[in-house]
N, CA, C and O atoms as CSV, one atom per row, in Angstrom:
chain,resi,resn,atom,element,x,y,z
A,1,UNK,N,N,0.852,-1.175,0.000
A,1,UNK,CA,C,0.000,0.000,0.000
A,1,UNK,C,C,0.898,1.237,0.000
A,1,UNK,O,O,1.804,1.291,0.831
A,2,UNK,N,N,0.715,2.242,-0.873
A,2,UNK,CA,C,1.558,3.156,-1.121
A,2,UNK,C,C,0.979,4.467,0.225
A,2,UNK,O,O,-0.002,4.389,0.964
A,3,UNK,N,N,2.047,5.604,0.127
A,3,UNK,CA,C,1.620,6.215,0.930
A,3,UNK,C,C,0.277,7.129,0.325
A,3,UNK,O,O,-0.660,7.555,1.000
A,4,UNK,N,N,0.467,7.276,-1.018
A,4,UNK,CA,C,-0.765,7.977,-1.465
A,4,UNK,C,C,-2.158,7.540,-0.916
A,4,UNK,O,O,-3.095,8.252,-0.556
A,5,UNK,N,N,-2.057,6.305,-0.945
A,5,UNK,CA,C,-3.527,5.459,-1.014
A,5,UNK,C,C,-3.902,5.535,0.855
A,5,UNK,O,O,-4.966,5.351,1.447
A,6,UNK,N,N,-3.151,5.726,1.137
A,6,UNK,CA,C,-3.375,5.645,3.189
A,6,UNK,C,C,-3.356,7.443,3.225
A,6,UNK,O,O,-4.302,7.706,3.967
A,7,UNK,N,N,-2.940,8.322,2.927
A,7,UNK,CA,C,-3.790,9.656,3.113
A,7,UNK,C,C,-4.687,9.740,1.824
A,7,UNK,O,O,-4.371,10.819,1.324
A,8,UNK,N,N,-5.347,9.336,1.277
A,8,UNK,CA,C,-6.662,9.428,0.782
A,8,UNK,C,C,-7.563,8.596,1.539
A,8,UNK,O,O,-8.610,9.224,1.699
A,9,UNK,N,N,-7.601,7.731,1.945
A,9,UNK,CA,C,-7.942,6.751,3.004
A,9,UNK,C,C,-8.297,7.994,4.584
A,9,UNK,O,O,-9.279,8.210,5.294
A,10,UNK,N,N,-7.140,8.425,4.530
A,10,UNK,CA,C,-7.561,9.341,5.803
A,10,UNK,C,C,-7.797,10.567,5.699
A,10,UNK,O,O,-7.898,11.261,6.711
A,11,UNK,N,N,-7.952,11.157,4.266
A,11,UNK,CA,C,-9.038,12.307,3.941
A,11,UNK,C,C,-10.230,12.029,3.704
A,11,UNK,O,O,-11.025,12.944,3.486
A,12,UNK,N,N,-10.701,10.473,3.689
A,12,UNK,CA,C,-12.053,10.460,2.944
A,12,UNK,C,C,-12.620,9.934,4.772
A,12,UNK,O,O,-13.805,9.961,5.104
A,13,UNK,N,N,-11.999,9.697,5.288
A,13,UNK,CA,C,-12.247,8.971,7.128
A,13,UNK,C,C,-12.580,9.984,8.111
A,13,UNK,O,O,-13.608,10.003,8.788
A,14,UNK,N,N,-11.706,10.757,8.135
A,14,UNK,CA,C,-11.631,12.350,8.464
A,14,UNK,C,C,-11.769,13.601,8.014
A,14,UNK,O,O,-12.099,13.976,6.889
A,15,UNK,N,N,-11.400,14.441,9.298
A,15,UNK,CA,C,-11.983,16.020,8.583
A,15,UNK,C,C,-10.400,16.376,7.727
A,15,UNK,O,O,-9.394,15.971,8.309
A,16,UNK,N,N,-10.261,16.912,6.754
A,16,UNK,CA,C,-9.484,17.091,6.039
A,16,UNK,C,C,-8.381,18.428,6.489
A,16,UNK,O,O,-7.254,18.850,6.233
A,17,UNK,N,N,-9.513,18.716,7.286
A,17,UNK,CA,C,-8.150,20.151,8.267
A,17,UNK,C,C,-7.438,19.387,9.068
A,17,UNK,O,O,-6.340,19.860,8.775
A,18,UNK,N,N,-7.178,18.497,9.924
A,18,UNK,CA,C,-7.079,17.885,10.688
A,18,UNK,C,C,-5.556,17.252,9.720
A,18,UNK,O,O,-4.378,17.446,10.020
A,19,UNK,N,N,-5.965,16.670,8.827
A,19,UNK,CA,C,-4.470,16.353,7.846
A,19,UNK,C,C,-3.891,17.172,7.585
A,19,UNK,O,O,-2.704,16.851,7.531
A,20,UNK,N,N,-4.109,18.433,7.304
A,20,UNK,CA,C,-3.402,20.023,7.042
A,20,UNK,C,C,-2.728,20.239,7.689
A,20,UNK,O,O,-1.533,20.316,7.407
A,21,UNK,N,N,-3.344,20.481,9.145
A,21,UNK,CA,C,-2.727,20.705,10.399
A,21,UNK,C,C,-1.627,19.676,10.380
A,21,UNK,O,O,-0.628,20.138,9.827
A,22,UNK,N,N,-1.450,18.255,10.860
A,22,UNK,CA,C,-0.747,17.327,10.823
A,22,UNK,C,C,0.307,17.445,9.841
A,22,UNK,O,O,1.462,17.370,10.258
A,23,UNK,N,N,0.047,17.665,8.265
A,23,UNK,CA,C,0.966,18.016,7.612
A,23,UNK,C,C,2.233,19.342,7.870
A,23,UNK,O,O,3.459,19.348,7.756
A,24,UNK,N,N,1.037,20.568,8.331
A,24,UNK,CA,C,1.794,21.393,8.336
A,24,UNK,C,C,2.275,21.476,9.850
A,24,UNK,O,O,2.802,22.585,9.939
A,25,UNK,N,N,2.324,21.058,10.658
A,25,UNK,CA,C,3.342,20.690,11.985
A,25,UNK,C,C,4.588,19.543,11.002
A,25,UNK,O,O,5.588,19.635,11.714
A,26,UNK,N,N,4.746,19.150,10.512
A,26,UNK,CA,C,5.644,18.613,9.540
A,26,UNK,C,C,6.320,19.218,8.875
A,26,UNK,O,O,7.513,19.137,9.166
A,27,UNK,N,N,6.063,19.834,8.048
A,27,UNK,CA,C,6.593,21.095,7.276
A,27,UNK,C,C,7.308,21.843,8.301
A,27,UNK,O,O,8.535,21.758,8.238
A,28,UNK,N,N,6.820,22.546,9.216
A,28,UNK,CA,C,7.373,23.217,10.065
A,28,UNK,C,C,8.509,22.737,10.519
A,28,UNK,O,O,9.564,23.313,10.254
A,29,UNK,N,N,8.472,21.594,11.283
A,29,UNK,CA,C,9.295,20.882,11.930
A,29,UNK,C,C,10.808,20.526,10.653
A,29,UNK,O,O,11.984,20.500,11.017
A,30,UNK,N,N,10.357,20.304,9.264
A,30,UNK,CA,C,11.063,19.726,8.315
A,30,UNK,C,C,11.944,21.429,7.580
A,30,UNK,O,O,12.968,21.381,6.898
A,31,UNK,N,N,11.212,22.759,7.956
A,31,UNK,CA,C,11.859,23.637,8.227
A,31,UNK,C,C,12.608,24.323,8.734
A,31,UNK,O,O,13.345,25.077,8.098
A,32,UNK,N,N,12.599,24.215,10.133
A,32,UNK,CA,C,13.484,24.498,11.174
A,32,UNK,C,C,14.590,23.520,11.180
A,32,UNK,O,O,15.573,24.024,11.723
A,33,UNK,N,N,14.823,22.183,10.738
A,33,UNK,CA,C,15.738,21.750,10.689
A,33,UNK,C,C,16.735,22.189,9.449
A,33,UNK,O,O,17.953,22.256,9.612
A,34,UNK,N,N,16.246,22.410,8.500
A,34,UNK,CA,C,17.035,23.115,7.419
A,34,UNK,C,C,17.538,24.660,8.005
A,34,UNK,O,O,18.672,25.136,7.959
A,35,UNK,N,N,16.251,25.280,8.586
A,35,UNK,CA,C,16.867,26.696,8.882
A,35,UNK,C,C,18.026,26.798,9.828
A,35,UNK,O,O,18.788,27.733,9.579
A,36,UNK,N,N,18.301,26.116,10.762
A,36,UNK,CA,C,19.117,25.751,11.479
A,36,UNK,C,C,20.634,25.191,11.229
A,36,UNK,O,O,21.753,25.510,11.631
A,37,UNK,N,N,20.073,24.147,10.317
A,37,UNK,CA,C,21.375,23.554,9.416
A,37,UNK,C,C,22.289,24.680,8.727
A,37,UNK,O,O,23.484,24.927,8.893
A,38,UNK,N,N,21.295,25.300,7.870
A,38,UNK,CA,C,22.226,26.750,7.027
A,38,UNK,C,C,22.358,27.810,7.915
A,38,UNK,O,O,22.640,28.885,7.386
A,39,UNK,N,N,22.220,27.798,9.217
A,39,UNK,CA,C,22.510,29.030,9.856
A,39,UNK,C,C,23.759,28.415,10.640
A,39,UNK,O,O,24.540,29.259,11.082
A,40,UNK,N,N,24.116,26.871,10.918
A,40,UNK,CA,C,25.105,26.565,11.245
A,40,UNK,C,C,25.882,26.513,10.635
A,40,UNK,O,O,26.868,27.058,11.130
A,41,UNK,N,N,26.131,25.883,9.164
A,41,UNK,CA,C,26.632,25.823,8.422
A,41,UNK,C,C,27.436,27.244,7.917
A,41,UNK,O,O,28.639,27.119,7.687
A,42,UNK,N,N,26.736,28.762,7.714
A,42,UNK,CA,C,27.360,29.989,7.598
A,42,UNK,C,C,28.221,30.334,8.870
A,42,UNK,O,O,29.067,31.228,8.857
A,43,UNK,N,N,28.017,29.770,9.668
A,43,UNK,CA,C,28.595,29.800,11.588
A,43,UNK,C,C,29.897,29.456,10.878
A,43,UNK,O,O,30.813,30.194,10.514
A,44,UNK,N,N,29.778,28.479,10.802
A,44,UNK,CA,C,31.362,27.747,10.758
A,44,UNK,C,C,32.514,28.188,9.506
A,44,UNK,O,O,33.735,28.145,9.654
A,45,UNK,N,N,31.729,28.655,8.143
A,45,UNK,CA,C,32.496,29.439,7.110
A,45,UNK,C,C,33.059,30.258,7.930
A,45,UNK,O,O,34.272,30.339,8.121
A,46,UNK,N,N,32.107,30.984,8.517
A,46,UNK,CA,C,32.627,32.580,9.097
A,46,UNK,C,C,33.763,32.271,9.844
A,46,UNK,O,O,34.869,32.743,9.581
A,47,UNK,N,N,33.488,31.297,11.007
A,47,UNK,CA,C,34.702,31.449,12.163
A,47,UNK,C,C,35.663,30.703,10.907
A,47,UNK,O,O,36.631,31.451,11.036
A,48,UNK,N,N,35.972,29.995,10.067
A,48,UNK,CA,C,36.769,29.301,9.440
A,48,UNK,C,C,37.743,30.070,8.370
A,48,UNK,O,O,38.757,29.656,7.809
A,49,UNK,N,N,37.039,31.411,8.281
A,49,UNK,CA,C,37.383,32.221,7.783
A,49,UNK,C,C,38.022,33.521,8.660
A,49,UNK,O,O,39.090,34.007,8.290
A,50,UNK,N,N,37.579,33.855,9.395
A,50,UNK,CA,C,37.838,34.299,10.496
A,50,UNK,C,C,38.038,34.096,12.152
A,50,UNK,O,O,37.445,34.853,12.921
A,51,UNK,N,N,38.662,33.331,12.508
A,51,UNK,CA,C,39.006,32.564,13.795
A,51,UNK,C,C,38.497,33.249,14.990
A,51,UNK,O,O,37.625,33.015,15.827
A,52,UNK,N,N,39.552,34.396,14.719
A,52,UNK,CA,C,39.484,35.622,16.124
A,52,UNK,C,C,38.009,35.979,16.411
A,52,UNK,O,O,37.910,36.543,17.500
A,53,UNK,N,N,36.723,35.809,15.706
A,53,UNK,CA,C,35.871,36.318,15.978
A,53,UNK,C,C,35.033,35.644,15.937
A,53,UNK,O,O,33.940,35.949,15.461
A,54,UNK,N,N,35.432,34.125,16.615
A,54,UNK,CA,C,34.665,33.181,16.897
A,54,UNK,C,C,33.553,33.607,18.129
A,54,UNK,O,O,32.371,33.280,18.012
A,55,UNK,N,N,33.920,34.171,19.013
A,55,UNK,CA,C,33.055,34.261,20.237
A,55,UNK,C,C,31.204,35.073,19.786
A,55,UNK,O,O,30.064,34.760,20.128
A,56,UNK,N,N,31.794,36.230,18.851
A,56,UNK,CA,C,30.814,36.476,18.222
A,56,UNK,C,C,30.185,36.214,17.306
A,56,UNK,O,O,29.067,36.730,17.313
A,57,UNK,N,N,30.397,35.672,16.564
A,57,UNK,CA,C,29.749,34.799,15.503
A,57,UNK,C,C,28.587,33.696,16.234
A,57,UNK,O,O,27.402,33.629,15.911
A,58,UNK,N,N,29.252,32.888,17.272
A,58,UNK,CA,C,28.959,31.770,17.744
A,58,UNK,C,C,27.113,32.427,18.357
A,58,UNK,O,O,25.994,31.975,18.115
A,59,UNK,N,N,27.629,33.799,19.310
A,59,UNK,CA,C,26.693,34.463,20.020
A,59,UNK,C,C,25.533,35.185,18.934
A,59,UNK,O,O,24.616,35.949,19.235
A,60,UNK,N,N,25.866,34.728,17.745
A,60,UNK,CA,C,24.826,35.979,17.115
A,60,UNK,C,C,24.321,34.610,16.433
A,60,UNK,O,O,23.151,34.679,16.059
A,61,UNK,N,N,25.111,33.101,16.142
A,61,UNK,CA,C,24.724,32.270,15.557
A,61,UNK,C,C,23.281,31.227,16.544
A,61,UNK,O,O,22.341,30.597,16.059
A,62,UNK,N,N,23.603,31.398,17.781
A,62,UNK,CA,C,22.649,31.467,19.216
A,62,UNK,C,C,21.355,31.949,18.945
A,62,UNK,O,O,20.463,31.303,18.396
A,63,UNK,N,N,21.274,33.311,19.421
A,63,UNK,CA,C,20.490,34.155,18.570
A,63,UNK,C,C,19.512,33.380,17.668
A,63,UNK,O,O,18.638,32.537,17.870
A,64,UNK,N,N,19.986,33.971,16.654
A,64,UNK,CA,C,19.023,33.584,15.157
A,64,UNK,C,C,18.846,32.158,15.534
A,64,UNK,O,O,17.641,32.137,15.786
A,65,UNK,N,N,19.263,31.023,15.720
A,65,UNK,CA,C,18.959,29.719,15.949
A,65,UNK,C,C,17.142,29.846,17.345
A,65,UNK,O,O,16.012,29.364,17.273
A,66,UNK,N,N,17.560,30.372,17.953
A,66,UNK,CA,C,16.527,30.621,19.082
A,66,UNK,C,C,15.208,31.257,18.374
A,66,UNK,O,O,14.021,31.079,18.646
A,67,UNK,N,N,15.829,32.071,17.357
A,67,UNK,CA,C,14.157,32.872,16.556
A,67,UNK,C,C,13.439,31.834,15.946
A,67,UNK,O,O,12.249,31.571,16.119
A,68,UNK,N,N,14.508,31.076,14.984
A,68,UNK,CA,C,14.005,30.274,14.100
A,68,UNK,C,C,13.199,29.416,14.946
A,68,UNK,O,O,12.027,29.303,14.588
A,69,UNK,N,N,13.717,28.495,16.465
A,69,UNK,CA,C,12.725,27.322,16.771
A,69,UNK,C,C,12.265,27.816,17.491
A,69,UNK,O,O,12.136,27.045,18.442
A,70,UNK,N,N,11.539,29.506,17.872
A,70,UNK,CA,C,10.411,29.882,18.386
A,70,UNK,C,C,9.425,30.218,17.484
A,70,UNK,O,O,8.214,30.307,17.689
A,71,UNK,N,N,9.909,30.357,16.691
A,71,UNK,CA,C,9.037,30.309,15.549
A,71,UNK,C,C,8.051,29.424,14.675
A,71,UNK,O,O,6.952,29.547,14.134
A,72,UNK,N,N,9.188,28.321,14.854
A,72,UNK,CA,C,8.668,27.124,14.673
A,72,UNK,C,C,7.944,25.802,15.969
A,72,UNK,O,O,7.535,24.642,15.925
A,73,UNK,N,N,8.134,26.885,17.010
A,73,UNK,CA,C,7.289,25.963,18.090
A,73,UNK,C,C,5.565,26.727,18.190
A,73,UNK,O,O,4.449,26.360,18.557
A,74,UNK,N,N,6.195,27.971,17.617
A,74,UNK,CA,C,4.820,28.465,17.617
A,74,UNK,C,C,3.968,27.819,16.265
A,74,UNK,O,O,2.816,27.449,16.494
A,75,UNK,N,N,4.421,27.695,15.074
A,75,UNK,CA,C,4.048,27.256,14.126
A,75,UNK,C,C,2.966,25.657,14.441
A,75,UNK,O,O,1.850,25.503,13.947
A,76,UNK,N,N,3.753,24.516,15.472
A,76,UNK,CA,C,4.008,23.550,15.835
A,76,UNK,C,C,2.057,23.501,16.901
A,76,UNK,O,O,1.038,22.814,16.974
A,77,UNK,N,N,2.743,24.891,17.531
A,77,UNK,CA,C,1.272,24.377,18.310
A,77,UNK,C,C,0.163,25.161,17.920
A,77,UNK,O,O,-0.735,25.249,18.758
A,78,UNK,N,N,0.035,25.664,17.007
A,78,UNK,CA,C,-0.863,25.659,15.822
A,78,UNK,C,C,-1.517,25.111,15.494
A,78,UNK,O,O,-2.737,25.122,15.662
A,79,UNK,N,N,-0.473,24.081,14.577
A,79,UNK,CA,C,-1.040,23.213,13.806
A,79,UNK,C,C,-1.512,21.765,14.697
A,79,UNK,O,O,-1.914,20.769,14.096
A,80,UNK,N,N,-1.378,21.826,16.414
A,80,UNK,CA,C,-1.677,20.854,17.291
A,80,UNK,C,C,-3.151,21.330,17.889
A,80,UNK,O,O,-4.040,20.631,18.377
A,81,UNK,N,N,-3.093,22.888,17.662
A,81,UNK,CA,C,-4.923,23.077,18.354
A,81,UNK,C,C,-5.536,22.765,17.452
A,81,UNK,O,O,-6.464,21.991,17.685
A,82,UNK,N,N,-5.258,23.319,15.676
A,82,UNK,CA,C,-6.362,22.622,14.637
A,82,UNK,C,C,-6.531,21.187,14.955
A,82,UNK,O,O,-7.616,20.628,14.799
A,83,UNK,N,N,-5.452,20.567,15.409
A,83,UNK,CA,C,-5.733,18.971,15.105
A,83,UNK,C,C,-6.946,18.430,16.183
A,83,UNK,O,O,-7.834,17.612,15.942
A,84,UNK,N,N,-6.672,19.184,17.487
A,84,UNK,CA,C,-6.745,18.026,18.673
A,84,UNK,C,C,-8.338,19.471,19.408
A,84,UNK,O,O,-9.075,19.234,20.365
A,85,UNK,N,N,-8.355,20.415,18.786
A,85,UNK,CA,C,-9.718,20.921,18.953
A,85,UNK,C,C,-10.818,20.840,17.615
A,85,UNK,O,O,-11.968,21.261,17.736
């Protein structure tokens, strides 16, 4: 059974917001891990490129990491009240 055929199965079973929601707590979640990844990833060019100014880089790389998964926790319980109200 493919995955297509089991969410049509559970759009035609259920309310179809309810998969939205579910999806998009996914998305979210499948976002913040990328946003995170490339904000680490520019972390480490920088200090690799510039050593001495590791302390700040690291502190501003903190930062932006903290926006992104508040952002995405807010996103997260969102898409958990559509589901579960």
């Amino acid at each position: 059974m493919s995955i297509l055929e089991i969410l049509l199965q559970t759009v035609s079973a259920a309310d179809p917001s309810k998969l939205g929601a579910a999806i998009g707590a996914g998305l979210a979640a499948i976002g913040a891990g990328i946003g995170i990844g490339n904000i680490g990833k520019s972390a480490l060019e920088s200090i690799a490129r510039q050593p001495e100014s590791t302390g700040d880089i690291r502190a501003n790389m903190i930062v932006a990491a903290a926006l992104v998964e508040g952002a995405v926790f807010f996103a997260i319980v969102l898409c958990l009240l559509i589901l579960f109200v």
